[in-house]
C-alpha positions in Angstrom: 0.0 0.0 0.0 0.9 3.7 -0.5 2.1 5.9 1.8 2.8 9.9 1.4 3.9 12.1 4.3 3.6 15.7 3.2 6.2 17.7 5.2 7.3 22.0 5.0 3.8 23.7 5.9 3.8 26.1 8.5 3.3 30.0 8.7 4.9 31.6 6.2 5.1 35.9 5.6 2.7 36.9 2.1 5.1 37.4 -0.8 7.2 34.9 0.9 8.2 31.7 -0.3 7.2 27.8 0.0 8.9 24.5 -0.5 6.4 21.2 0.4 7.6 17.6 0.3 5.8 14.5 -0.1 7.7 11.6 0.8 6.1 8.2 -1.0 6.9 4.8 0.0 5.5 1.2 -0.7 4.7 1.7 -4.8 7.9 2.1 -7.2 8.0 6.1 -7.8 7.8 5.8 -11.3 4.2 4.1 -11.7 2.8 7.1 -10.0 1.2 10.7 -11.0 1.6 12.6 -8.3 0.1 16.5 -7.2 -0.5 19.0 -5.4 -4.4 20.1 -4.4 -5.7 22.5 -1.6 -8.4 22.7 0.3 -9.8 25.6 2.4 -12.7 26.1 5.2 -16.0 24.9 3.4 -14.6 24.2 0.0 -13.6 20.8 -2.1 -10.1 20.3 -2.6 -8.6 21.7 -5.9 -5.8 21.1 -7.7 -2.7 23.5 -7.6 -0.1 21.4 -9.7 0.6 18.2 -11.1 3.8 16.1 -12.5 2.6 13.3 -14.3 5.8 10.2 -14.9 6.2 11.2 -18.2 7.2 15.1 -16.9 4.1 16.8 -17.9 3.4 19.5 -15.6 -0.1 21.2 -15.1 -0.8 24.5 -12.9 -3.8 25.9 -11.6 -4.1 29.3 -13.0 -4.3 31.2 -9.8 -0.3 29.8 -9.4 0.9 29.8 -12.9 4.3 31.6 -12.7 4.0 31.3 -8.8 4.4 28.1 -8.5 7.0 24.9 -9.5 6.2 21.4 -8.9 9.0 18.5 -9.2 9.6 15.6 -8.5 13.0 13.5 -7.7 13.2 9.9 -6.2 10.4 9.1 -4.6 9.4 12.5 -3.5 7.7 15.3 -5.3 8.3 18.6 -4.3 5.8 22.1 -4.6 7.6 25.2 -4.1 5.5 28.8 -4.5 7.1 32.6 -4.8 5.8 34.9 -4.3 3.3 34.0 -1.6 -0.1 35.7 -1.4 -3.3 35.5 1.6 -5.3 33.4 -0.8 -2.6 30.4 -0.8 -3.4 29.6 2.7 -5.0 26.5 3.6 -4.1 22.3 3.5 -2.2 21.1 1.1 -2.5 17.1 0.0 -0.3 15.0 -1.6 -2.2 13.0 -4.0 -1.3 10.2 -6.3 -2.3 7.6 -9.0 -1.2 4.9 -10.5 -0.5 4.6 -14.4 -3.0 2.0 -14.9 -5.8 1.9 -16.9 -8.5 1.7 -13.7 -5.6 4.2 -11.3 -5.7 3.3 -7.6 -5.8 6.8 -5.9 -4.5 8.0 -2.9 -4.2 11.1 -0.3 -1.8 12.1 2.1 -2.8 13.6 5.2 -2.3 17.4 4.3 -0.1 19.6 5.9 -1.1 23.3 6.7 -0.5 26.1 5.3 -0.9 29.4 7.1 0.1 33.5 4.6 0.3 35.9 7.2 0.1 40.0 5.9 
């Protein structure tokens, strides 16, 4: 089974930066699609970036040119400059398999707090 461990939130100063880290373990690195969504107070979760195994790369619009997601080993990486109020909130690691019916799975979100 899959494991992800999102690490890096905290609170961090608007038009500051932001590196997270999702550590996956127990599925071979490159069978998985791996991204980035957030969710705030009374809202679904939405995606902010994703890096698919074949390096394809897709950004929500309200990061594009904010925002950089990579990933290396068998972690994938977000990191967002400048910061602004509106990217507070949890962010989950998310991943699926490269199979034709994907098994999908979450990590357990790690907070995210833009102070002004």
């Amino acid at each position: 089974q899959l494991k992800l461990v999102e690490s890096g939130g905290g609170l961090v100063q608007a038009g500051g930066s932001l590196r997270l880290s999702c550590r996956s373990s127990g599925i071979h690195f490159s069978f998985l699609n791996m991204a980035w969504y957030r969710q705030v107070p009374g809202s679904q979760r939405e995606l902010v970036a994703s890096a698919a195994t074949d390096g394809t790369t897709i950004y929500a619009e309200v990061v594009q040119g904010r925002a950089a997601i990579s990933r290396n080993e068998n972690t994938v990486y977000l990191e967002m400059a400048p910061l602004k109020l509106q990217d507070a909130g949890v962010y989950y690691c998310y991943a699926s398999t490269i199979a034709r019916t994907p098994d999908t799975f979450w990590g357990r979100g790690t907070q995210v707090t833009v102070s002004s």
